[in-house]
MARZA-430989 format. One record per residue: x, y, z of N, C-alpha, C in turn. Coordinates in steps of 0.2 Angstrom, whole numbers. Each point is the difference from the previous one (the first is absolute). Layout:
N
PT   n.c1   n.c2   n.c3  ca.c1  ca.c2  ca.c3   c.c1   c.c2   c.c3
PT      X      Y      Z      X      Y      Z      X      Y      Z
...
//
This chain:
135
PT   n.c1   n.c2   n.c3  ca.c1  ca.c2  ca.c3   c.c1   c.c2   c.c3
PT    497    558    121      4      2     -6      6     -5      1
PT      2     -4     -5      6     -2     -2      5      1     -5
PT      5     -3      0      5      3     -9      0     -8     -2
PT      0      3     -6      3     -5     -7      6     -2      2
PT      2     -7      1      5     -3      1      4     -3     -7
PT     -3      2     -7      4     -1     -6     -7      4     -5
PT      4      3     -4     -3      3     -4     -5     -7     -6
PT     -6      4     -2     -3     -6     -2      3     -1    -10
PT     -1     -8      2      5     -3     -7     -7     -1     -2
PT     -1      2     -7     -5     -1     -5      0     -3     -3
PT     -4     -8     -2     -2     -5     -5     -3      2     -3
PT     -3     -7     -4     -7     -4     -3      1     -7      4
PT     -8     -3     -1     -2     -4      2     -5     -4     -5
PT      0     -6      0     -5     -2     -3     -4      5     -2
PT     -3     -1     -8     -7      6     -5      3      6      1
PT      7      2      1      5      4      0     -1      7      4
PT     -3     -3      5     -4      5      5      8      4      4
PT     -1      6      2      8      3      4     -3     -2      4
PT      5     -2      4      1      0      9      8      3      3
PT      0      2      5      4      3      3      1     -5      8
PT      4      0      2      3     -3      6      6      4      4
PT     -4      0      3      8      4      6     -5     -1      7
PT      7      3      4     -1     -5      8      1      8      5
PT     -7      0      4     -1      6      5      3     -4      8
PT      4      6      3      4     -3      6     -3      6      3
PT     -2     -5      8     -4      3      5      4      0      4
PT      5      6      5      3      0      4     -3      4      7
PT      0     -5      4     -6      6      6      8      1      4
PT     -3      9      2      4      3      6     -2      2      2
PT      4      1      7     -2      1      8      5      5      3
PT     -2      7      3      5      4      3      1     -2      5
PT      6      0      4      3     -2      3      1      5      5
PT     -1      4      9      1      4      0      3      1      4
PT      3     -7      3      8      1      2      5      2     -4
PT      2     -1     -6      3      1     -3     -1      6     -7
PT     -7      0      2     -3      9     -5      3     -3     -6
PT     -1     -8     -3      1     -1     -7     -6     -3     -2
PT     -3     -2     -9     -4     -4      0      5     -6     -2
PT     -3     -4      3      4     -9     -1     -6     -4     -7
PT      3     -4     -3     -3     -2     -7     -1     -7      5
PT     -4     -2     -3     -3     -7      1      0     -4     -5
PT     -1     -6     -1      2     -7     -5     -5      1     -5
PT      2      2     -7     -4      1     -6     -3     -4     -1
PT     -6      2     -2     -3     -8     -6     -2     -1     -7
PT      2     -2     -3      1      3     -9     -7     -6     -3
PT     -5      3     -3     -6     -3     -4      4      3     -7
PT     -3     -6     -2     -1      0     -7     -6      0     -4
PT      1      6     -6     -7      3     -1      2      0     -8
PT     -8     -2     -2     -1      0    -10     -5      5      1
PT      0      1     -6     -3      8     -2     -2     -2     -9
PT     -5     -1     -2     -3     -1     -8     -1      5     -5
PT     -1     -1     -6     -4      3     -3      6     10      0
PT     -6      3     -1      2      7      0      1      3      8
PT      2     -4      4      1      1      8      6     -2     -1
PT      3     -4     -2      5      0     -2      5      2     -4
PT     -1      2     -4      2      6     -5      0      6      2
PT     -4      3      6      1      3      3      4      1      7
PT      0     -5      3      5      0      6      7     -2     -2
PT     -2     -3     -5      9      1     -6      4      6     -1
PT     -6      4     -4      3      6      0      2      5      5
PT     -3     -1      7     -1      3      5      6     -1      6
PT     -2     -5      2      6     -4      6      5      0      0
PT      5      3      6      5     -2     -1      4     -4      7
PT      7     -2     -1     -1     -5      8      1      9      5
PT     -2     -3      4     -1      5      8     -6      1      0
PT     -2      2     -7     -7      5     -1     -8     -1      6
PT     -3      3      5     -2     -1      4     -7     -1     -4
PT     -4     -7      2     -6     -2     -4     -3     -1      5
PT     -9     -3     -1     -3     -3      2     -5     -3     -4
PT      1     -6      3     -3     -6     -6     -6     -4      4
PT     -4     -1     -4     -7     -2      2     -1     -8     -5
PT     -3     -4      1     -1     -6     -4     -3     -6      3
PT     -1     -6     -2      1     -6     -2      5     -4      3
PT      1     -5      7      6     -2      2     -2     -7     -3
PT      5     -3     -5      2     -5      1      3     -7     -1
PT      2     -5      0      5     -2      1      2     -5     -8
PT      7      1     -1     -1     -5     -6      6     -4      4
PT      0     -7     -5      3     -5      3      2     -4     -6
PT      5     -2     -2      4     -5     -5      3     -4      3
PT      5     -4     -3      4     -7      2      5      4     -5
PT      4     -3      2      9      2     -1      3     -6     -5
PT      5     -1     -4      1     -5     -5      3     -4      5
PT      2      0      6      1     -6      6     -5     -3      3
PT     -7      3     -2     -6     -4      2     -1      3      8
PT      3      6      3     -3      3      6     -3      5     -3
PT     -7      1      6     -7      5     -2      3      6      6
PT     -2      5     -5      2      8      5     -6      2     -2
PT      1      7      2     -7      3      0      1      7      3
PT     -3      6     -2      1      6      4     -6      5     -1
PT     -2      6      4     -5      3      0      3      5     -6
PT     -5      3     -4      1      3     -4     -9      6     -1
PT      1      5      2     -4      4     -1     -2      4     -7
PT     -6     -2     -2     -1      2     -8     -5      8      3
PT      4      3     -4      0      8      2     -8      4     -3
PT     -3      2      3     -7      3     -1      2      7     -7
PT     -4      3     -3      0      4     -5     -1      7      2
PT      6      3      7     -1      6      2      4      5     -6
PT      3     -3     -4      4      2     -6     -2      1     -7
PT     -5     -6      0     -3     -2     -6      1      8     -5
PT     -6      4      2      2      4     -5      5      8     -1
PT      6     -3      6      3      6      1      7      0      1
PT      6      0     -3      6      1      0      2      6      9
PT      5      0      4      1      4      5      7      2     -1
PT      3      6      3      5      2     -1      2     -2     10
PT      5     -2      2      2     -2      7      6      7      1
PT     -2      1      6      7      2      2      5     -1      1
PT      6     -1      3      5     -4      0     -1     -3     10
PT      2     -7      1     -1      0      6      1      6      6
PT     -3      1      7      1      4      4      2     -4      6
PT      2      3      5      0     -5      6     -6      0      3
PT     -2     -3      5     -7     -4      5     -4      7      2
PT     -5      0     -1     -3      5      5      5      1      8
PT     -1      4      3      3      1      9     -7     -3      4
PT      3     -3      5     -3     -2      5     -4      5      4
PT     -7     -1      1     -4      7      2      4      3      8
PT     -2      8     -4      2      1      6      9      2      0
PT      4     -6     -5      5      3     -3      3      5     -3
PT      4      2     -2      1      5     -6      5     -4     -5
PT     -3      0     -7      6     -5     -6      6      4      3
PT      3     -6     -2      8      2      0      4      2     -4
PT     -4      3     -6      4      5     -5     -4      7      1
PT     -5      2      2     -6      4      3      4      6      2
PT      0      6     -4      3      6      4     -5      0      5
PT      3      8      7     -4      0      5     -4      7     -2
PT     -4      3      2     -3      6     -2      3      5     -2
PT     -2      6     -3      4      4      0      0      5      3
PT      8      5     -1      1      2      7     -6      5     -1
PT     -1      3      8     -5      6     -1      2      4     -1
PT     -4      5     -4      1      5     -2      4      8      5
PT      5      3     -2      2      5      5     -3      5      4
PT     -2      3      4     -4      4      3      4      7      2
PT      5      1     -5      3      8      1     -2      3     -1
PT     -3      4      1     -4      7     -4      5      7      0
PT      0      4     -5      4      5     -1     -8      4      2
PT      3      8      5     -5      3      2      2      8      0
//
């Protein structure tokens, strides 16, 4: 499970097909147990196109944080720059887990807890119940 790192901006494309583009950021973490925190690790942000009605639909749907998981197509496009240097990057064309369905996201949460943990907004059980008895 990752979050949408920008909410997806919707086109046309050549034969006026929609496509949608936005960028999923992968950030791995690790509990720390000297310190009983979770520490973030160095992100890595892919860029993802999405077509057609999969697009129209993850337009309507996504928003940035919103936690996705995307499946697809990796790969790479490549141009020259009007200074005549060639760049290139990976770009992930996104599978049609969407295709026919609009999602309502909740608003981001924080990380699962570390097994064995308890989350750190987590009430603790409730109290037990009183054992007075009137006799």
């Amino acid at each position: 499970m990752r979050r949408a790192g920008t909410r997806p901006g919707k086109g046309t494309q050549a034969h006026h097909r929609a496509r949608a583009r936005f960028t999923v950021v992968s950030t791995p973490r690790s509990f720390d147990r000297e310190t009983n925190t979770w520490r973030d690790g160095e992100p890595a942000f892919l860029d993802c196109s999405a077509w057609q009605q999969l697009a129209e639909n993850l337009a309507q749907s996504v928003t940035k944080g919103a936690r996705v998981v995307v499946a697809g197509r990796l790969r790479t496009d490549r141009w020259e720059t009007s200074e005549g240097e060639k760049r290139s990057r990976m770009v992930l064309d996104v599978g049609a887990s969407m295709t026919f369905a609009t999602v309502a996201s909740p608003a981001p949460t924080d990380p699962p807890p570390h097994p064995g943990k308890p989350h750190p907004t987590a009430q603790g059980p409730p109290p037990a119940p009183s054992s007075s008895r009137s006799h």
